[in-house]
C-alpha positions in Angstrom: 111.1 -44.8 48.9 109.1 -43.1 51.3 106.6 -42.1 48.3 106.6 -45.6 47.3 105.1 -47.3 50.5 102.6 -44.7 50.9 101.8 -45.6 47.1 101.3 -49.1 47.8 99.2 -48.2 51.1 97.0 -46.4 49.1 96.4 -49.1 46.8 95.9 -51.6 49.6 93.2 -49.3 50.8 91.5 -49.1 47.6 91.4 -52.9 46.6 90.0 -53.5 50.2 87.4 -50.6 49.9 86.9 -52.4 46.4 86.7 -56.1 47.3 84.1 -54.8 49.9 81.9 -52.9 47.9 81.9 -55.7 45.6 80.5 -58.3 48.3 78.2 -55.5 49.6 76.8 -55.3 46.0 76.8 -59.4 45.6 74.9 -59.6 48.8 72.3 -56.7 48.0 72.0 -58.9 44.4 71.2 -61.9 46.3 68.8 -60.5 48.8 67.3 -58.8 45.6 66.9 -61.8 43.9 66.1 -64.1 46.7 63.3 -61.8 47.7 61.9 -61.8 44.0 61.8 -65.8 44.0 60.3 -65.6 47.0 57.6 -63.5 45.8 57.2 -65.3 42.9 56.5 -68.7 44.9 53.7 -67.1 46.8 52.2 -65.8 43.9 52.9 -69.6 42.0 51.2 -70.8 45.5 48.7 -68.4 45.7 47.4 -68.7 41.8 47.2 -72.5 42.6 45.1 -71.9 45.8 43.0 -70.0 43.9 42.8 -72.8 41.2 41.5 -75.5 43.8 38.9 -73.1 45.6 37.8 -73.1 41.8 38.1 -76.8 41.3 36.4 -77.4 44.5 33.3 -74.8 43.5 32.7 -76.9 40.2 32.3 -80.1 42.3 29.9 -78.7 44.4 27.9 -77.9 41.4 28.6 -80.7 39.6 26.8 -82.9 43.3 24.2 -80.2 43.1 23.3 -81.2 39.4 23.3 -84.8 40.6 21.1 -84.1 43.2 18.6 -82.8 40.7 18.8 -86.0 38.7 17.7 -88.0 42.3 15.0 -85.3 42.8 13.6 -86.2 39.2 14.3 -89.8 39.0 13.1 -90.9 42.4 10.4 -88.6 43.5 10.3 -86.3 46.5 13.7 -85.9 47.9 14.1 -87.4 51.7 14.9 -85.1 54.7 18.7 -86.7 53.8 19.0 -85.8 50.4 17.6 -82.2 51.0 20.0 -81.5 53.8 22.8 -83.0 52.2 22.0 -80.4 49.4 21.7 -77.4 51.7 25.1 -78.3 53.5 26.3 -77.9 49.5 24.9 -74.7 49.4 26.3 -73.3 52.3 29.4 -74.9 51.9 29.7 -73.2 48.3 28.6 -69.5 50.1 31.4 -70.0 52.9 34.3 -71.0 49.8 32.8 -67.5 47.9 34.1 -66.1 51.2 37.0 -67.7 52.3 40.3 -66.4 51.8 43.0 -68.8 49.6 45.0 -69.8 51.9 46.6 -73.5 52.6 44.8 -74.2 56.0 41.3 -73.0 54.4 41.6 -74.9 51.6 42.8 -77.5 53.5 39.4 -77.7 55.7 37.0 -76.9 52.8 38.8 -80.3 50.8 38.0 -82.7 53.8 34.4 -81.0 53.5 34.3 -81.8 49.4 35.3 -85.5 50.3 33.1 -86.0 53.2 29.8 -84.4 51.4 30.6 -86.6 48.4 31.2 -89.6 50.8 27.5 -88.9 51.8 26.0 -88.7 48.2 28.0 -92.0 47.1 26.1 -94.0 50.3 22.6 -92.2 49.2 22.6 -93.2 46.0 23.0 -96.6 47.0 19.8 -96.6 49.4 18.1 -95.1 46.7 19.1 -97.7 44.1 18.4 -100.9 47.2 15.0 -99.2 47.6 14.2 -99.2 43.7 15.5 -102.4 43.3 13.3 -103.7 46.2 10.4 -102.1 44.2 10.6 -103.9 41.0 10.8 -107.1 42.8 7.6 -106.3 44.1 6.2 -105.0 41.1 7.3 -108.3 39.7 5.5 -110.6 41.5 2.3 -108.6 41.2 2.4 -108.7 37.7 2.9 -112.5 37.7 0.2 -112.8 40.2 -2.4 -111.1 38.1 -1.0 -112.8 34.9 -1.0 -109.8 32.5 2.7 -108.8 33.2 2.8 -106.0 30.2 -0.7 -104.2 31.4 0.4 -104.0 34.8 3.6 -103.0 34.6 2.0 -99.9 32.7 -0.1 -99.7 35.8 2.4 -100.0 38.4 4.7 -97.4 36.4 1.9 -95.0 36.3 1.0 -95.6 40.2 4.8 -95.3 41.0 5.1 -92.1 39.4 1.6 -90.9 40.6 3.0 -91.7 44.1 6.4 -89.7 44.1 4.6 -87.1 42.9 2.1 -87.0 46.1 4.8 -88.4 48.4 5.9 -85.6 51.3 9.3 -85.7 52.7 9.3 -88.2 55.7 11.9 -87.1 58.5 14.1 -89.8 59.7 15.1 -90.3 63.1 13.1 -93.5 64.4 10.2 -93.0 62.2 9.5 -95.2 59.6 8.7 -94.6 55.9 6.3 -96.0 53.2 7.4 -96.2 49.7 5.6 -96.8 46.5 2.7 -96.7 47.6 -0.2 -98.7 45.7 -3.7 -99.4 45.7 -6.3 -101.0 43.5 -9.6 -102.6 43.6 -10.2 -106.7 43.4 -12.9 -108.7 42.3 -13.2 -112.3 44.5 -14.7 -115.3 43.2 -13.7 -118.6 45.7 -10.0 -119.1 45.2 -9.3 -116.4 42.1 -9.2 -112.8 42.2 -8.8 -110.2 39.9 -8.1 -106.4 39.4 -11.2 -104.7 38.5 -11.7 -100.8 38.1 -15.6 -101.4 38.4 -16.8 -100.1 41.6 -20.2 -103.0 41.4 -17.7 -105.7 41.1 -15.0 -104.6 43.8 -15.3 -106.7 46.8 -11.9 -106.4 48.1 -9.5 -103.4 48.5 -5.7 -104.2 48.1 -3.0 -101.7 49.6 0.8 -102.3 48.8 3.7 -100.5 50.0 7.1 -101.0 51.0 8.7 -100.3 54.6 11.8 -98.1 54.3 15.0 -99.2 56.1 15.6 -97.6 59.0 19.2 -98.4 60.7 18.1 -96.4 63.7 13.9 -97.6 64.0 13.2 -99.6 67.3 13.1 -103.5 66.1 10.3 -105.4 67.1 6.4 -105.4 66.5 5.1 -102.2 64.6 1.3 -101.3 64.5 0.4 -100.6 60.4 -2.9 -98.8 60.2 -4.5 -98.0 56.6 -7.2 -95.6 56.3 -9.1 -95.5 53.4 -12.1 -92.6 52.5 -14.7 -93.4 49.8 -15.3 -90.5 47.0 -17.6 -88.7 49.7 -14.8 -88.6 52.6 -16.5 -91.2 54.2 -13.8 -93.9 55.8 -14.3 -97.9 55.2 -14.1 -99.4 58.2 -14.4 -103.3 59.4 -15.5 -103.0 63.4 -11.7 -102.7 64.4 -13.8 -101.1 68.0 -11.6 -98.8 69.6 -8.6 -99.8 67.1 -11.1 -97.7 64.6 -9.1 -94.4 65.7 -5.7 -93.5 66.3 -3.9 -90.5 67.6 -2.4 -88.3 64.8 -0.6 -85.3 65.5 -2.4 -84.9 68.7 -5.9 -85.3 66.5 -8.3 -88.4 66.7 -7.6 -90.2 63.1 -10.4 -92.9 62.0 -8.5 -95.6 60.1 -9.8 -98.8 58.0 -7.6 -101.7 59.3 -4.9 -102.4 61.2 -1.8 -105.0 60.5 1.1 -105.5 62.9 4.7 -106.7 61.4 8.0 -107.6 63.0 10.4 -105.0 61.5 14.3 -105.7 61.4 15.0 -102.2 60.3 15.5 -103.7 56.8 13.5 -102.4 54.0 10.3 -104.9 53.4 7.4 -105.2 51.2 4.0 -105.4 52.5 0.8 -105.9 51.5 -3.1 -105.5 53.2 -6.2 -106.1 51.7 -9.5 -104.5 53.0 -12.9 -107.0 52.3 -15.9 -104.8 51.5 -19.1 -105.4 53.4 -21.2 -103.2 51.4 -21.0 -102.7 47.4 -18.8 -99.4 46.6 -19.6 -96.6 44.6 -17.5 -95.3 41.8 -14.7 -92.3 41.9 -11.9 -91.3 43.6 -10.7 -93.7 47.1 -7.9 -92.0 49.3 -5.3 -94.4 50.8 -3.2 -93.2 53.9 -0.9 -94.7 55.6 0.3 -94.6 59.2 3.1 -96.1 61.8 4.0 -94.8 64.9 1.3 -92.2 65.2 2.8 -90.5 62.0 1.4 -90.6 58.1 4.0 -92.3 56.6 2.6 -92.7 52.7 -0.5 -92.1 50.6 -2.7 -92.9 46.8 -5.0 -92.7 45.6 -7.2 -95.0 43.1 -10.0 -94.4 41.0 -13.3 -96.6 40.5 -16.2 -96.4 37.3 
C-alpha cells in the first residue's frame, strides 16, 4: 500500500511538471508569435511610409512640371513663382534625406498641401492678369478698327515683352505688365497706327499695373522714358520732372502721369506728342514707379 501512494505521488509530480512545461511552451509560442506580428506591422508600416515619401516626391515633380508650363506660357516667372519653386526643390532634397517615419512624414504632408495651396492661388493671379490683358487688347483693336491685324500685333508685342520682361520683386513695388508701344499718325479728331517714322506725330505707351495687395494706396508718380534709335531721350520740357532718381543714378525720362492706385491690377495708357519729326529704327520704352524700372519695349520705325 505503501508502494502504491508513493506511485501515485510520483504521478502527481509528473502531470504537474507536465501541465507546466506545457504553459511554459504555450507562453514561449505566444511571445514568439506575438513578436513576429509585431514585426511584421512595422515592416507593413514601414513599406507604407516609404510608399507616401514616394507618393509625395512625384507630386513635387509633378508642381515642378507645372511650374514650367507658367514659365513658358506667361513669360518671365515673378519673384513668387521662382521661390515657390525653389521651396519645391529643397523640400524634395530634405524628403531624399529624411528618415520614414510617421512624425516626418507627417510634417513633410502639411508642406505638400501648403506648397500646392500656394500654386492653386498663383495660378489664379496669373489667369486675373491675362484676362485683364485681353480686355485691353480688345478695346485697342476695336479702337483702331482692324481687330484681326492687331491682334497679330498685340500677340507678337505680348510675347516680345515676356521675353524682355525681368523678374520684378514684390514687396510694395509695383509691376508693369504687357508692355506696349507703337507709333500714331494724328489728323484733328482721328488717329492711326503708322510704322512710318515721317508720319508719326504721337507716341502711344500701354501697360497694365500689377496688383499689389501690400502697395501703399493713393497717388503714384508714372514716368516713361523713351530713347530714339541714337540713345537720345524724347522729352516735352517736364523742367526738373525731366530726371528722376534710379537706383541711386540720375535717370532722364519722357513724361510723367500720376494715377490713383487701389492695389487692384489696372490698365493704363500715355501718349507722348512729337515736337520734332522722328527718324526711323529702333525706340526703347522704359518704364518706372517708385524710383524702380518696373517694365520695358521696344518698337520699331521705317
Amino acid at each position: 500500500m505503501e508502494t502504491n501512494e508513493k506511485q501515485s505521488s510520483g504521478n502527481k509530480i509528473f502531470m504537474i511538471l507536465t501541465f507546466v512545461l506545457v504553459a511554459i511552451s504555450g507562453v514561449l509560442g505566444w511571445q514568439l508569435y506575438s513578436q513576429k506580428t509585431q514585426k511584421e506591422l512595422v515592416i507593413v508600416e514601414k513599406n507604407n511610409l516609404i510608399s507616401e515619401k514616394d507618393q509625395m516626391q512625384s507630386e513635387l515633380t509633378a508642381m515642378l512640371a507645372k511650374y514650367d508650363s507658367l514659365q513658358t506660357t506667361n513669360g518671365s516667372l515673378s519673384a513668387d513663382l521662382e521661390a515657390e519653386r525653389a521651396k519645391i526643390i529643397e523640400l524634395q532634397q530634405q524628403l531624399e534625406k529624411a528618415t520614414s517615419d510617421a512624425s516626418s512624414m507627417r510634417k513633410y504632408k502639411n508642406e505638400v498641401a501648403a506648397l500646392k495651396k500656394k500654386q492653386t492661388e498663383l495660378e489664379t493671379e496669373i489667369a486675373t492678369l491675362k484676362q485683364a490683358n485681353e480686355q485691353l487688347v480688345g478695346e485697342n483693336t476695336k479702337v483702331k478698327g482692324d481687330l484681326s491685324q492687331q491682334q497679330n500685333v498685340n500677340k507678337e508685342l505680348t510675347n516680345e515683352n515676356m521675353n524682355l520682361a525681368s523678374t520684378v520683386a514684390k514687396g510694395k513695388l509695383l509691376a508693369a505688365y504687357e508692355v506696349t508701344a507703337e507709333g500714331l499718325q494724328v489728323k484733328g479728331s482721328k488717329e492711326k497706327a503708322t510704322t512710318k517714322a515721317k508720319k508719326v506725330n504721337k507716341i502711344k505707351t500701354c501697360f497694365i499695373l500689377g496688383e499689389n495687395k501690400i502697395a501703399d494706396r493713393g497717388n503714384k508718380e508714372i514716368y516713361v522714358r523713351i530713347q530714339d534709335p541714337t540713345g537720345q531721350v524724347l522729352a516735352k520740357g517736364l523742367g526738373e520732372g525731366n530726371e528722376i532718381t534710379v537706383n541711386g543714378q540720375k535717370v532722364a525720362v519722357s513724361m510723367k502721369e500720376d494715377v490713383e492706385y487701389n492695389n487692384q491690377a489696372m490698365p493704363l495708357c500715355v501718349n507722348y506728342t512729337a515736337s520734332t519729326p522722328l527718324n526711323a529704327g529702333t525706340y526703347k520704352i522704359t518704364v518706372y514707379a517708385d524710383k524702380t524700372e518696373i517694365g520695358n519695349t521696344s518698337f520699331d520705325l521705317k
